[in-house]
Each structure stands twice: as C-alpha cells, then as structure tokens.
Backbone bond lengths (Angstrom), bond angles and torsions (degrees), N, CA, C in turn:
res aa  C-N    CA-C-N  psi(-1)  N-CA   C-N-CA  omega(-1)  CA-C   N-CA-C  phi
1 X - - - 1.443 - - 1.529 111.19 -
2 X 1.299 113.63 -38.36 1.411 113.83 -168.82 1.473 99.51 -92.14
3 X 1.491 136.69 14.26 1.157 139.58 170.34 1.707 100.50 -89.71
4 X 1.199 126.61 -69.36 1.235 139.46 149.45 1.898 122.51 -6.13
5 X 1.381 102.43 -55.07 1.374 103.81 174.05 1.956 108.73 -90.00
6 X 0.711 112.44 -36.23 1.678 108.17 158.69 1.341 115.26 -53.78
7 X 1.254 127.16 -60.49 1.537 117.67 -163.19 1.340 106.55 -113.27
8 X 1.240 123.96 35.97 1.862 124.31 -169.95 1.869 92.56 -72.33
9 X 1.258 128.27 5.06 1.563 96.83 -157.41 1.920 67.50 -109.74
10 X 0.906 137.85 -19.97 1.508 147.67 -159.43 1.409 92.19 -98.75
11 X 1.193 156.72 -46.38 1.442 162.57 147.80 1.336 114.93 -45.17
12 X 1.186 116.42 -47.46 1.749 103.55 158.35 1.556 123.20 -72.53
13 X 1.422 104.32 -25.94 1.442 86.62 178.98 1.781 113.29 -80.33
14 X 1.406 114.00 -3.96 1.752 119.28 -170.19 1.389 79.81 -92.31
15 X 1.057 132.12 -0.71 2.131 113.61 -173.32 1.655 91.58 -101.38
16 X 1.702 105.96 -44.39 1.832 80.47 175.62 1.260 124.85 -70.82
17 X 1.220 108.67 -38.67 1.636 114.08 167.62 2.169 114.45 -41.30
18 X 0.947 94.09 -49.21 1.434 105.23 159.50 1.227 128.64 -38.13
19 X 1.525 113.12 -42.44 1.802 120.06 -152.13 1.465 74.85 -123.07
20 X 1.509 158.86 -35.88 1.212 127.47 -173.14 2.032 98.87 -78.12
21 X 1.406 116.92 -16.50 1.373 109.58 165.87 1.142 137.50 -54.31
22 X 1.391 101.40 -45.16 1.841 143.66 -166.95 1.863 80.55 -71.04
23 X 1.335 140.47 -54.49 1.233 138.33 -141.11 1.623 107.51 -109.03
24 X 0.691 61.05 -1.53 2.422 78.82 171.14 1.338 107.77 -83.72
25 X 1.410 105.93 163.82 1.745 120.33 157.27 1.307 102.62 -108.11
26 X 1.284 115.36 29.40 1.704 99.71 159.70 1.152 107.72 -74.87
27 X 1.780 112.52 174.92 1.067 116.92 165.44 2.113 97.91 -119.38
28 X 1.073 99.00 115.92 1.788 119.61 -161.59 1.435 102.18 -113.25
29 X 1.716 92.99 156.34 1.635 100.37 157.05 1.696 98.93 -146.00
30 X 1.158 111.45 159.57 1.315 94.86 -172.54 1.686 93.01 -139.41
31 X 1.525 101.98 116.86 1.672 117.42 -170.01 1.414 91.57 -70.50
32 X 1.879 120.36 131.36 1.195 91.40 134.07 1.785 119.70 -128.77
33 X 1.084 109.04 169.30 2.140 117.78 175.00 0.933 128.65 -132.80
34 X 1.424 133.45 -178.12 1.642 118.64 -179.05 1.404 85.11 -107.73
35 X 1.699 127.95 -93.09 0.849 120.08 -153.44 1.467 120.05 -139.18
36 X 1.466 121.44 134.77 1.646 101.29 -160.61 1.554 106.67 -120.72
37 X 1.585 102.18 148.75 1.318 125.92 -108.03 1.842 78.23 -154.74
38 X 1.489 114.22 95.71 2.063 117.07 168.56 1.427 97.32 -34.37
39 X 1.364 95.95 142.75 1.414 105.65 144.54 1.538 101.90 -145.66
40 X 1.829 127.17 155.96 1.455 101.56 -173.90 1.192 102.60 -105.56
41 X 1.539 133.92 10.61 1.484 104.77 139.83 1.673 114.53 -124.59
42 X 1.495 89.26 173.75 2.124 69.71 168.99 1.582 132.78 -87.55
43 X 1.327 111.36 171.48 1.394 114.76 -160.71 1.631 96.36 -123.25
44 X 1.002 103.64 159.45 1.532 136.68 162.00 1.952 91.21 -32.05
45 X 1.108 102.55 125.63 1.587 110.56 170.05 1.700 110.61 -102.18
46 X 1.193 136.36 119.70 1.224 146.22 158.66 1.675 109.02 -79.75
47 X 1.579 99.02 124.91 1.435 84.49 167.01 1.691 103.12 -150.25
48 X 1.562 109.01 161.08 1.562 130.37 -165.48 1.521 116.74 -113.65
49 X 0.859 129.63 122.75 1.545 115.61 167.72 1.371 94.39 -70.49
50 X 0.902 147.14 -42.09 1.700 134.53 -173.40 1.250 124.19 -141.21
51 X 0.862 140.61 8.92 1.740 137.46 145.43 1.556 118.13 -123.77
52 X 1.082 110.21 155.67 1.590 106.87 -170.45 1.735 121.75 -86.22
53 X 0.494 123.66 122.39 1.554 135.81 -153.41 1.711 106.61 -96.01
54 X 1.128 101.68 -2.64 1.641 101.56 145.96 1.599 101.52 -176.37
55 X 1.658 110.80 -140.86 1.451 111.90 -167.91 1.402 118.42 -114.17
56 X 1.866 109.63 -36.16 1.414 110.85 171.02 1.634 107.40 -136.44
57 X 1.807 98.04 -164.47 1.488 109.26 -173.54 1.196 121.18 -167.46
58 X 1.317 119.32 135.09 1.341 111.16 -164.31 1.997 108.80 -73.92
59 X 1.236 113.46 137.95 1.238 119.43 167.96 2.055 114.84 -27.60
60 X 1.219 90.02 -65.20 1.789 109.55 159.19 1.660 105.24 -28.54
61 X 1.302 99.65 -67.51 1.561 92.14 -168.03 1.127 140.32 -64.15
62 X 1.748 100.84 -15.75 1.413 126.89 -162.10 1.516 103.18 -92.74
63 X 1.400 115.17 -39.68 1.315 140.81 167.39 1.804 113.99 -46.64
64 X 1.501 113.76 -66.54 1.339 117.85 138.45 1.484 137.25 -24.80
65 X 1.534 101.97 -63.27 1.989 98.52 170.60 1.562 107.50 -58.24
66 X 1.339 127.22 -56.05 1.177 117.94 -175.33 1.443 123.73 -54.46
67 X 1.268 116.95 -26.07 1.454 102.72 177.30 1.279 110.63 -98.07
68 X 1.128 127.96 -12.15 1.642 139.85 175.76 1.538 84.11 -60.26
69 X 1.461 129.62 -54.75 1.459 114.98 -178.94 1.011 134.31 -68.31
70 X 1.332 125.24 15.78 1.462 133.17 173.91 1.484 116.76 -80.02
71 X 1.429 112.66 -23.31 1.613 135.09 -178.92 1.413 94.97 -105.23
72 X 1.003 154.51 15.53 1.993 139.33 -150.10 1.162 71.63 -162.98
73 X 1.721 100.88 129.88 1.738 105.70 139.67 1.319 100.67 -129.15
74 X 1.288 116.77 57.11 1.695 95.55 147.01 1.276 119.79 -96.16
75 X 1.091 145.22 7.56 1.328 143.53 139.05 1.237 118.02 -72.23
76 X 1.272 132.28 9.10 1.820 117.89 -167.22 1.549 86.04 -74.54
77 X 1.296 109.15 164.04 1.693 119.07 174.96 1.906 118.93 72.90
78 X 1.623 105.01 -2.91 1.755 97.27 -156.31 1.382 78.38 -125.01
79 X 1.787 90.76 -163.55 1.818 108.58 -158.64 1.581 74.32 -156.24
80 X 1.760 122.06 91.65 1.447 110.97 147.04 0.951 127.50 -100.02
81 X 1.627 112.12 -175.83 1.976 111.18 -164.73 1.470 68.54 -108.87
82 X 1.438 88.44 155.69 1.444 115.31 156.45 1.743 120.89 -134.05
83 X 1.155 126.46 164.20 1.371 133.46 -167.08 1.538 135.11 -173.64
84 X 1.360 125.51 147.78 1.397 100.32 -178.63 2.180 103.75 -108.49
C-alpha cells in the first residue's frame, strides 16, 4: 500500500504505457521490478507472471532476461516480475 501512495504518479504512467501496449500489433513483453541492486556476478532469476517474487535485481540479470526473450515467447503479450 505504501508503495502505491509513493509512486502513484509512476504507476499511472506504467498503466498508460500498458494500454498503448495492450493496443498495438506489437508483439511485447513488458518486464516489470522493484529495484536493482549490483551484484558482481549473476544470479538465479526468479520470475512471476503476477506477483513479484522478491525485491531487487542485478542490472546483469535484467539485461540477460531481456535477451533470453528474444528466442522465448512465453511472455509475448504479459508484464512479468522478475528478481534475483
């Protein structure tokens, strides 16, 4: 809740970003995380289609999921959490 009232002006803008996605013919995924956090190597990635499965992530890792999705579409169309 108290994430929500801190960043609501940052949460509305990820919902339009959302609905001009949702309204495309792309084919999208839309990462989301809380907060990322070095690590100097990478870790094990956890990921959710809908709740976040921890708190941060290394830049590295995030860098990694995204291109791992260039070959994977089970995310095309979604918004997962990711995490280490």
């Amino acid at each position: 809740m108290a994430f929500r009232l801190l960043y609501s002006e940052m949460i509305e803008d990820k919902r339009k970003e959302l609905q001009i996605l949702q309204t495309s013919r792309l084919d999208w995924t839309l990462v989301r995380l809380l907060f990322i956090k070095e690590h100097r190597k990478s870790q094990a990635i956890k990921e959710d289609a809908f709740d976040m499965p921890g708190f941060n992530i290394s830049s590295r890792d995030i860098a990694r999921f995204m291109i791992e999705q260039i070959h994977n579409s089970s995310y095309i169309g979604k918004t997962p959490f990711i995490s280490n």
